[in-house]
Phi, psi and omega in degrees: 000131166318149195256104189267024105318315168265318189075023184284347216262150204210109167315046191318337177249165258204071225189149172300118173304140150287141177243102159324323193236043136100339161299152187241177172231154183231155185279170161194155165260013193304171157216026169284350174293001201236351195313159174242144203261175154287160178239153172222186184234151214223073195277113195245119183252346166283297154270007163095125187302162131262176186255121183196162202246184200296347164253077166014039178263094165330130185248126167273160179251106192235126167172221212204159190255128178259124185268341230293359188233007171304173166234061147313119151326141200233094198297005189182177192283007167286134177305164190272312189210166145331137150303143160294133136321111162308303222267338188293341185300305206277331175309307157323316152295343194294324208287348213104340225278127154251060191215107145227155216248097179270103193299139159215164190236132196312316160322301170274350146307315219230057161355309192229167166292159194023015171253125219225092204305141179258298176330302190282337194283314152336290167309306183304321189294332176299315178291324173294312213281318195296337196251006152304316195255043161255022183083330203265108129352118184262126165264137171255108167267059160003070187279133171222165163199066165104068163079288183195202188243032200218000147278020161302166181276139176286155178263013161257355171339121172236102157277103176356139154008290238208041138223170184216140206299144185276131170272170161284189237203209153182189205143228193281137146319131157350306189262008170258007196263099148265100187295295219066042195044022211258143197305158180251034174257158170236144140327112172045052167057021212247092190305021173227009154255359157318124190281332154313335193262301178319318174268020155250331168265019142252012157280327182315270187290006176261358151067053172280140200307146182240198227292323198268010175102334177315135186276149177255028174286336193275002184272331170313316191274321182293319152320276182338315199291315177305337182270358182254021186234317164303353191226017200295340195252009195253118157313286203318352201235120192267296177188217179232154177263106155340286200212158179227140192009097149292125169298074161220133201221122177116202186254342205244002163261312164307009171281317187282333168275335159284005180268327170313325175307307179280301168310329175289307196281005151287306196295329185276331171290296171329315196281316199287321168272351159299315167259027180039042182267216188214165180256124169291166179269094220271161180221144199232134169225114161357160162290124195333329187291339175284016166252012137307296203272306179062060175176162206110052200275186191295190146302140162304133189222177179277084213229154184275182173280009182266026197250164182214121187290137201219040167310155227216101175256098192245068205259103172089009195274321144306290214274039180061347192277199186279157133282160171240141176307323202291343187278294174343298176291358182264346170286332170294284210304301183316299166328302196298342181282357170227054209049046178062048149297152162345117170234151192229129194245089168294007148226151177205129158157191181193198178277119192342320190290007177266012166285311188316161142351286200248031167280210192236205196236020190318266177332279185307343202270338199298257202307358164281336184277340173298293194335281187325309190261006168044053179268128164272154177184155178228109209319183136250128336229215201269288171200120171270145172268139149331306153289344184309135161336306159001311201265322185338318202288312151336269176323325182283336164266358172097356195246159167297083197304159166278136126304145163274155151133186197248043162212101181276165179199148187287109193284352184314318204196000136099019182265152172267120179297338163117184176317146175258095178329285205270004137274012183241288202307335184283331184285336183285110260165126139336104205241073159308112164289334174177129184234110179323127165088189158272139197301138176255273167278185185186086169254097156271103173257084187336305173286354203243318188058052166270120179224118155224172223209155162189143183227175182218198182034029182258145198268294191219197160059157186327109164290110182255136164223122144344121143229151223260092163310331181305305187274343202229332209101183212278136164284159164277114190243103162305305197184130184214173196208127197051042183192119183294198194305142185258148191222146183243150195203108215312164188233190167313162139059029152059062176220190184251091193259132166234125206234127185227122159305096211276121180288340203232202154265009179218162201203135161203172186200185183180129197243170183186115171318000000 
């Protein structure tokens, strides 16, 4: 098993792959097979869209979400989140991972109205770039949570009986908040029953004027356009998450999030050809209830084929319970309302201990079902703080909180304890990184470390797959088909990219220590 704390182990020899069909392999240190294309989306209502790069190659987006730039409300003397770590880009590749789903708060773009901090948009291009050149994709996500950080309960605040005083969120700015003076208590704690938090997001979607006269959903959208003209030429930014999990609850509020929808993908499109970029990929998400319900998609809105559905399948993940095959199809089947686009479960996961020995088959059976539907996700999350808002609820009961995240840490004292081995091993995984034409299978066998893949409709050009040597050993090419000399290239975390030229229109292949 990998020693994932030190991260020592350092491949030195140098040996021929077996081939079935008589191709051979080479060593190489290129990493140009891992360079990252621009993305576009390939929407399909029959087989379900892809995700695929600038040589028409299906990309799956597989990685994990970094908080490290939120503006939390903060329930204790703890910092709200973490740092990105220098050493976290590469950590991150070990996994396999090309993916992070990168938070920013709308509060800290747009300080002000129509004043846009350049300074903090800095710090993301800096974060998008170093984990570019680590292979990993930035999706940039317009992170909220029960609104915005400015909607705590006062401390004079009198809730009724039968409420508990709201901790705050993050999100929207101060000066986009119309609270309506309406109490800052929830029901069972449940942060979106705040009669405060609800009456800001219907001035939200009823786009009630804000301090410059501006209405502010449109201030909102308009926000969208700038961060996407700043980043209009970068490969490396897979695209923007519009809004994370929006509170719109009914039919005249799902109305305002699809004129949000329609409006944001015009400033971004707008912005991205202003600066003489590319349109990039917007992912768009149903309403918070649908990770109640695991169902539901938004209102119809006007939308182009670079678009992608980004419902948050966190299906068994609160309640201990089992997945279901039926939630995946039903993200398809939703998907087909907007020509099959492509889908992405931009949050996932559950508590970390179903990983452990005597824990369940949560984490794997999860990513065995992206596999079947060639679902791209990005885990929730990266590394949790001891202060995140999150933690409150915990704190406020008397009890000592958990984290969530590839890190454990001592709620005690906010130190980090170190890596979760045995959530890093379920997460550490094969990776097609990028398949010529489209992926047909995906099979993993974890204890075993047997993995094959096979595509079709393809004219040309490069397979790149991952495979994590740390964890399983050196590979094997069992058996391949429609695909020339396989070459190996070193990968993060002393691992592998095994890169094949595809001869035909159909390719498969199957690996084995």
């Amino acid at each position: 098993m990998r020693n994932y704390i030190s991260l020592s182990l350092v491949v030195t020899l140098v040996f021929i792959i077996g081939c079935s069909d008589g191709s051979d392999s080479t060593r190489s240190d290129r990493s140009d097979a891992v360079a990252l294309q621009r993305l576009h989306a390939d929407p399909d209502p029959t087989a379900g869209g892809a995700i695929v790069d600038a040589f028409d190659r299906e990309v799956l987006l597989r990685g994990v979400n970094v908080n490290a730039f939120v503006e939390y409300w903060s329930p204790n003397d703890y910092p709200t989140t973490f740092p990105l770590e220098r050493g976290d880009p590469e950590l991150i590749a070990s996994f396999g991972w090309n993916a992070v789903r990168l938070l920013v708060s709308w509060s800290l773009v747009e300080p002000s109205p129509g004043n846009y901090d350049e300074a903090y948009l800095d710090q993301i291009e800096e974060a998008v770039d170093t984990l570019a050149e680590h292979g990993i994709y930035s999706i940039i996500d317009l992170h909220q949570d029960a609104w915005g950080a400015t909607l705590a309960a006062r401390e004079d605040e009198n809730c009724p009986a039968n409420l508990a005083p709201a901790f705050g969120w993050d999100g929207a700015p101060a000066w986009a908040t119309y609270d309506g003076n309406k109490l800052r208590c929830t029901a069972a704690e449940i942060r979106e029953t705040s009669p405060a938090v609800r009456n800001a997001w219907v001035a939200f979607w009823d786009n009630v004027p804000g301090p410059d006269g501006t209405g502010i959903r449109t201030s909102y959208a308009r926000m969208l356009g700038h961060i996407a003209g700043r980043f209009a030429s970068h490969a490396a930014v897979a695209g923007y998450d519009l809004i994370n999990e929006p509170n719109a609850f009914g039919e005249s509020e799902q109305a305002g999030l699809a004129a949000l929808y329609q409006e944001s993908l015009e400033q971004i499109r707008g912005a991205e050809e202003r600066a003489g970029g590319f349109a990039h990929l917007v992912f768009f998400e149903p309403s918070i209830l649908w990770v109640t319900n695991n169902s539901g998609p938004p209102n119809q809105f006007e939308y182009d084929d670079n678009v992608v559905y980004a419902p948050h399948v966190y299906t068994g993940g609160f309640s201990g319970g089992p997945i279901t095959r039926e939630v995946f199809q039903t993200t398809r089947d939703e998907a087909v309302l907007f020509g099959g686009a492509p889908v992405f479960s931009g949050e996932w996961g559950s508590d970390p201990a179903r990983a452990d020995p005597d824990g369940d088959s949560y984490f794997l059976d999860h990513l065995r079902l992206q596999d079947e539907f060639h679902m791209s996700s990005t885990l929730w999350t990266w590394r949790e703080s001891c202060g995140d808002p999150h933690k409150a609820a915990a704190y406020r009961a008397g009890q000592v909180p958990v984290v969530w995240g590839m890190f454990d840490v001592d709620c005690t004292s906010n130190v980090i304890r170190g890596e979760r081995a045995n959530l890093i091993d379920q997460m550490t995984r094969p990776l097609v990184r990028a398949a010529p034409g489209r992926l047909d299978t995906l099979a993993y066998e974890p204890d075993s470390g047997v993995f094959s893949a096979s595509g079709d409709g393809a004219s040309a050009g490069e397979l790149v797959i991952f495979y994590p040597v740390v964890k399983h050993g050196q590979p094997t090419v069992l058996n391949s088909s429609g695909l020339g000399e396989v070459e190996e290239r070193e990968a993060p975390g002393d691992n592998l990219y095994l890169v094949a030229q595809v001869n035909g229109s159909s390719w498969s292949i199957e690996l084995s220590p």
